[in-house]
C-alpha positions in Angstrom: -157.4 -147.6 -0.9 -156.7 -144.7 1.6 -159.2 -142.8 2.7 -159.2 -138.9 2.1 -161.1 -136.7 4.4 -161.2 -132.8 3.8 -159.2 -131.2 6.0 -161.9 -129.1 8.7 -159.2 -125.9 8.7 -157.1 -125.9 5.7 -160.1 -125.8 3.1 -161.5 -123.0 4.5 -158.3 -121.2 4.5 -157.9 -122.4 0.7 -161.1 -120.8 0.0 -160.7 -117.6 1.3 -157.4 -117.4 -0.2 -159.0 -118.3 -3.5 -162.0 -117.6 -3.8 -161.5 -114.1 -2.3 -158.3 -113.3 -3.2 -156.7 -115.2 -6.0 -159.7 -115.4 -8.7 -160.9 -112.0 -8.3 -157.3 -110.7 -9.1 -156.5 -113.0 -11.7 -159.8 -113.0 -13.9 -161.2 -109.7 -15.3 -164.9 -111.8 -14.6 -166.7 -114.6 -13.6 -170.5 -115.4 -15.1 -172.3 -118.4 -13.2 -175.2 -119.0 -14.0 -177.6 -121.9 -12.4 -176.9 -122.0 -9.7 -180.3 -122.2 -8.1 -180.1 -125.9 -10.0 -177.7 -126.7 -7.2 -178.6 -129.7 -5.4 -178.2 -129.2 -1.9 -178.3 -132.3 -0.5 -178.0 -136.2 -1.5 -175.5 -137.9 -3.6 -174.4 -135.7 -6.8 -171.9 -136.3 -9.6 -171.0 -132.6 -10.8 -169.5 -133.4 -15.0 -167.9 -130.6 -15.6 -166.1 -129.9 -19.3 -162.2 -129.5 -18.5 -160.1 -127.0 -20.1 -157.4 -125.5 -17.3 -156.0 -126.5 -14.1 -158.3 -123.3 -13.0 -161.3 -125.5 -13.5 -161.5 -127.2 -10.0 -160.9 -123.9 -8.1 -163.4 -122.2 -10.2 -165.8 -124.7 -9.5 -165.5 -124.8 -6.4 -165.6 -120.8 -6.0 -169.3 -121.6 -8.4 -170.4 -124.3 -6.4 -169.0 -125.2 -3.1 -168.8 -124.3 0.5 -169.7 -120.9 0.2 -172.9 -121.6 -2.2 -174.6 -125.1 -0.7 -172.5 -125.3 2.2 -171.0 -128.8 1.0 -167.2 -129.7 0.1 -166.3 -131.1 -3.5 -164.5 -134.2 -4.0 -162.2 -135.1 -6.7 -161.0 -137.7 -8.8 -157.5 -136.4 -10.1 -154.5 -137.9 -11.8 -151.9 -139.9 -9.7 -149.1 -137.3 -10.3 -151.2 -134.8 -8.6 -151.5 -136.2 -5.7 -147.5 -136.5 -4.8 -145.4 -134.0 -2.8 -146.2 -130.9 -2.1 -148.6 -130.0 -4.2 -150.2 -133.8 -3.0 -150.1 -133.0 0.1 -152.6 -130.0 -0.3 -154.9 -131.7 -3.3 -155.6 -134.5 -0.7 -156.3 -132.4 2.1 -158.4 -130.5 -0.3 -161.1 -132.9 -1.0 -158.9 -135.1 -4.2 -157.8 -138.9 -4.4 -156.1 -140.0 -7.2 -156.5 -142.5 -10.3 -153.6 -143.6 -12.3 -155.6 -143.0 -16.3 -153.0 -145.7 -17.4 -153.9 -148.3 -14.7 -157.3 -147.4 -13.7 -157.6 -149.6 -10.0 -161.0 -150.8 -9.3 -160.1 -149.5 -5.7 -160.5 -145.8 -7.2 -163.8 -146.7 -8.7 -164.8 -148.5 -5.6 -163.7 -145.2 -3.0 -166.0 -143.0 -5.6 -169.4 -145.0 -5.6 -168.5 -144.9 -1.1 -168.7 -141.1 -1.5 -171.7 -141.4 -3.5 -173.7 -143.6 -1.6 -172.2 -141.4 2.0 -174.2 -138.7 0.0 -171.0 -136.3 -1.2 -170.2 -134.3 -3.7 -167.8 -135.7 -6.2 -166.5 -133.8 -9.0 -165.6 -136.3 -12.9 -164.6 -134.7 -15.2 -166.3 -136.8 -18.1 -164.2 -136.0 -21.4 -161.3 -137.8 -19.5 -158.9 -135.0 -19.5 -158.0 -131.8 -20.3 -158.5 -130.1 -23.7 -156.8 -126.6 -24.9 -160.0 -125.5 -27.0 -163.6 -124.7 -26.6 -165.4 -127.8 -27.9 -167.2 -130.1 -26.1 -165.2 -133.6 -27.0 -166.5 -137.1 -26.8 -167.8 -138.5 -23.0 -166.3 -141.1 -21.6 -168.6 -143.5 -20.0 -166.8 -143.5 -17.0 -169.0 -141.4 -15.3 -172.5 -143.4 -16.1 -170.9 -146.3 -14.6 -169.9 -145.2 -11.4 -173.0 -143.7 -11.2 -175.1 -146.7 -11.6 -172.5 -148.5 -10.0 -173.2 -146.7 -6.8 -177.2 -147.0 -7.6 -177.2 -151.1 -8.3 -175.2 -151.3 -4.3 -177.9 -148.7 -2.8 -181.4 -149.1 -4.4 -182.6 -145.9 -2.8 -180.4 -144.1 -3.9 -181.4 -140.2 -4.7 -177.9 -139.8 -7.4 -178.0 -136.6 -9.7 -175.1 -135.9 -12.1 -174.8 -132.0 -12.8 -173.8 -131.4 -16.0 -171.5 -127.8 -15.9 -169.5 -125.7 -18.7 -166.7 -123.9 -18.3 -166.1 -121.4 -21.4 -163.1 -119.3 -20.9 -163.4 -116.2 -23.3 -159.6 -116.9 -24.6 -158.2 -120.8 -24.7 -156.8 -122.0 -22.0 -154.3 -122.0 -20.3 -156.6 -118.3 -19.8 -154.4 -115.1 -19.8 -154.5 -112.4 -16.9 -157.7 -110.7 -16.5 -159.3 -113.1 -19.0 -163.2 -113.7 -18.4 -164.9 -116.9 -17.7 -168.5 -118.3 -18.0 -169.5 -121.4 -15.8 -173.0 -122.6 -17.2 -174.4 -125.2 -14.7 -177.6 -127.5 -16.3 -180.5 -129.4 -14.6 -179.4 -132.2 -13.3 -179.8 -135.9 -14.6 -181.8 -138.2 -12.3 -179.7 -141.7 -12.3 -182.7 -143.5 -11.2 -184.2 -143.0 -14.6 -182.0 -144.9 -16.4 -182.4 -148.0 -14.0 -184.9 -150.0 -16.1 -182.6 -151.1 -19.2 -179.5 -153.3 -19.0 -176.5 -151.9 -17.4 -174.7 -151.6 -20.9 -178.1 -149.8 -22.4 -178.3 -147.6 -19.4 -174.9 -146.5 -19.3 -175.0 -146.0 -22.7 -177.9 -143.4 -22.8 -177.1 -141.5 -19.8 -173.6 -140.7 -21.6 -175.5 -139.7 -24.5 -177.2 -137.0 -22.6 -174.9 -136.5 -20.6 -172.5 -135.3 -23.5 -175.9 -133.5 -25.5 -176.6 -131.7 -22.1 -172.9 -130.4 -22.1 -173.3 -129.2 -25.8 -176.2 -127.3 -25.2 -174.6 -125.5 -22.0 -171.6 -125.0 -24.2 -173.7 -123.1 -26.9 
């Protein structure tokens, strides 16, 4: 698979423009809150709930270069990354997965970002949802984290669970309010001692119980 760096002058443009600019004018208000959770360094999966194509920027307005001084990674759909828009989603820190055909080689680039100690952004229900309920998790994200933890024993992997509650569903109106809710992070080491099926099992069970209580 292709490698994806962020691009050292166009994100920060992207963010000014933005995070300065764009959000402030299109939504009446932003809430964060926990963002002192933050991990600010080692390997972290953030799993945020997905309801709008506004979700990456907001997150990475709540969470990104100008809070822990780290850029966010994506995993994003194929389409997404073609043309024009491509161009700027790959420069911007995304690399694709076709959902149809999931390639190993997707999997495979995420647990190498991982274990290079980035932060990559799954969204866990598997897509996006036009309502404000917390859907079933996908264990997609408890593999690839204990993927990356059975290549690299030591390993320090946290996966951040985060909700994004827009006050009216999405796609959000202008000068709608949103509330980003970010939760203490899950220690992937924990779940080491079971079987892989086991473990992967029970860290999507809290994973998804963590997301309902932020989503409260």
């Amino acid at each position: 698979m292709a490698t994806f760096e962020v691009s050292p002058w166009l994100t920060p443009m992207a963010y000014f423009l933005f995070h300065q600019i764009v959000l402030p004018l299109y939504f009446g208000k932003i809430r964060i809150e926990g963002q002192e959770l933050l991990p600010k360094s080692g390997a972290v999966i953030i799993a945020p709930t997905h309801r709008s194509r506004w979700d990456p920027i907001l997150l990475g307005y709540a969470m990104g270069r100008r809070v822990t001084d780290r850029d966010l990674r994506y995993m994003v759909l194929l389409d997404q990354t073609r043309g024009v828009q491509g161009w700027f989603v790959r420069r911007l820190g995304g690399f694709p997965i076709d959902r149809d055909r999931p390639a190993s080689s997707s999997i495979r680039y995420s647990v190498e970002l991982l274990q290079n100690q980035e932060v990559l952004v799954l969204f866990p229900e598997g897509r996006i949802f036009l309502d404000n309920q917390i859907h079933p998790v996908q264990s997609g994200v408890a593999r690839i984290a204990l993927q990356a933890i059975s290549g690299q024993a030591n390993l320090d992997l946290k996966i951040v669970p985060v909700s994004i509650l827009y006050d009216h569903p999405a796609p959000p109106p202008w000068k709608s309010g949103v509330q980003i809710k970010i939760g203490a992070p899950l220690q992937v080491k924990d779940y080491c001692g079971d079987s892989t099926k086991q473990a992967a099992r029970q860290l999507t069970e809290n994973l998804e119980s963590a997301l309902k209580a932020l989503h409260q």
